[in-house]
C-alpha positions as CSV (number, residue, x, y, z in Angstrom):
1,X,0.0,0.0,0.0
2,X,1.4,3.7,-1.1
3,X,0.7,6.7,1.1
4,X,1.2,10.0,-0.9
5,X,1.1,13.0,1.4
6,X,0.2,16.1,-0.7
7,X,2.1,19.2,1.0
8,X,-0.2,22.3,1.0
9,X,1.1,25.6,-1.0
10,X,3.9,27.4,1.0
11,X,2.6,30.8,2.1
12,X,3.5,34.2,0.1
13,X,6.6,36.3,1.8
14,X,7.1,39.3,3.5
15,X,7.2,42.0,1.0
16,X,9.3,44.8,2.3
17,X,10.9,47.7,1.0
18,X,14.2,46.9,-1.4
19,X,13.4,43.3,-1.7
20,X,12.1,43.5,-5.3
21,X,15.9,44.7,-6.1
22,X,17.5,42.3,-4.4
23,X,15.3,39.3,-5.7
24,X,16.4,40.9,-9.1
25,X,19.9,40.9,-8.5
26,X,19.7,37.5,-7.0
27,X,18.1,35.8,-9.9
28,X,20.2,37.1,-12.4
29,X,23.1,36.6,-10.5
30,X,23.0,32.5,-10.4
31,X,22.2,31.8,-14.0
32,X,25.2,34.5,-15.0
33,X,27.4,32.8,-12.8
34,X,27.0,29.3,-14.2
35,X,27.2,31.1,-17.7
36,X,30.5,32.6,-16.9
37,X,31.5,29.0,-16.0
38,X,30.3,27.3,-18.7
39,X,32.1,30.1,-21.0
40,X,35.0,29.5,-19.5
41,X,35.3,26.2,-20.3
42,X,33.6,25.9,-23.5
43,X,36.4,24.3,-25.5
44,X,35.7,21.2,-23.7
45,X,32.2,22.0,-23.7
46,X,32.3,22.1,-27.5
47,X,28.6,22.7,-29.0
48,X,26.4,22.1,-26.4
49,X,28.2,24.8,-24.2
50,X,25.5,27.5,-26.4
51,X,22.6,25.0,-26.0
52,X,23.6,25.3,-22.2
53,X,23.8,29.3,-22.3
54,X,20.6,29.6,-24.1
55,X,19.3,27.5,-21.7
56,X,20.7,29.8,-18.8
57,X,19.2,32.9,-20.6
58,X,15.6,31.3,-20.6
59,X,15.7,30.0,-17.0
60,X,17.7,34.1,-15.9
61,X,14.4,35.1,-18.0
62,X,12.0,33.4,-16.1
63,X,13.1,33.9,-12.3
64,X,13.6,37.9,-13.1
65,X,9.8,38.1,-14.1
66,X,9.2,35.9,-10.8
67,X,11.2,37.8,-9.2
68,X,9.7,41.4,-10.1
69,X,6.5,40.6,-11.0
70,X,5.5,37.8,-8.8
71,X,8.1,38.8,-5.6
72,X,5.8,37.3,-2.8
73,X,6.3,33.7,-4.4
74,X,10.1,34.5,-5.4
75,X,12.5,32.5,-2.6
76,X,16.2,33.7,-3.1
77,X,18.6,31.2,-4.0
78,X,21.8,32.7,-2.3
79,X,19.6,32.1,1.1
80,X,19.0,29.0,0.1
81,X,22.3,28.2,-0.2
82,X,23.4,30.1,2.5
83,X,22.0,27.3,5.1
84,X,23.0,25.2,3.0
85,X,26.8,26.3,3.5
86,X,26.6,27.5,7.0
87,X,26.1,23.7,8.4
88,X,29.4,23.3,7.1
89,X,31.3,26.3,8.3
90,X,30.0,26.3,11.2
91,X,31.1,22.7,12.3
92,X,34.7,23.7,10.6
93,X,34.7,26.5,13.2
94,X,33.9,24.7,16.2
95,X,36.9,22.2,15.1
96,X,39.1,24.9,15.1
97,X,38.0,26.3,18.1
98,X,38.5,23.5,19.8
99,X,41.8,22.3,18.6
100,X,42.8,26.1,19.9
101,X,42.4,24.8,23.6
102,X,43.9,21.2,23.4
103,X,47.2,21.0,25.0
């Protein structure tokens, strides 16, 4: 027997002052990112490297009109990831902290 559970829609956001910008920024600043990289190394890329640019251009497209037009729905990625890294960091900092007081 399969049990599906069916997650409701996540409520809208905050909406202050500023934010529209910075969900701008933030979702043009991903998909230019992995464009720079994927310029970078487009010799071993070879043709599919401007398949994968186009691709970036649609998908840096569709999360500035999120982003602007729909900004209560947007989440920002760099938060995202931000948690994602700080798990991380922080467990490297308590290492080092406590190699610091070992004799």
């Amino acid at each position: 027997m399969w049990f599906f559970f069916v997650r409701g829609p996540r409520p809208d956001l905050h909406v202050w002052p500023g934010r529209r910008w910075i969900s701008a920024a933030d979702a043009l600043a991903w998909p230019i990112a992995a464009m720079v990289a994927v310029v970078g190394m487009a010799g071993a890329g070879g043709r599919s490297s401007g398949l994968i640019v186009a691709a970036l251009c649609v998908l840096a497209a569709r999360r500035l009109l999120r982003a602007v037009l729909f900004n209560q729905r947007y989440r920002m990625t760099t938060v995202w990831l931000a948690k994602i890294a700080a798990v991380p960091l922080l467990l490297g900092v308590l290492t080092k902290l406590t190699q610091g007081f070992t004799v």
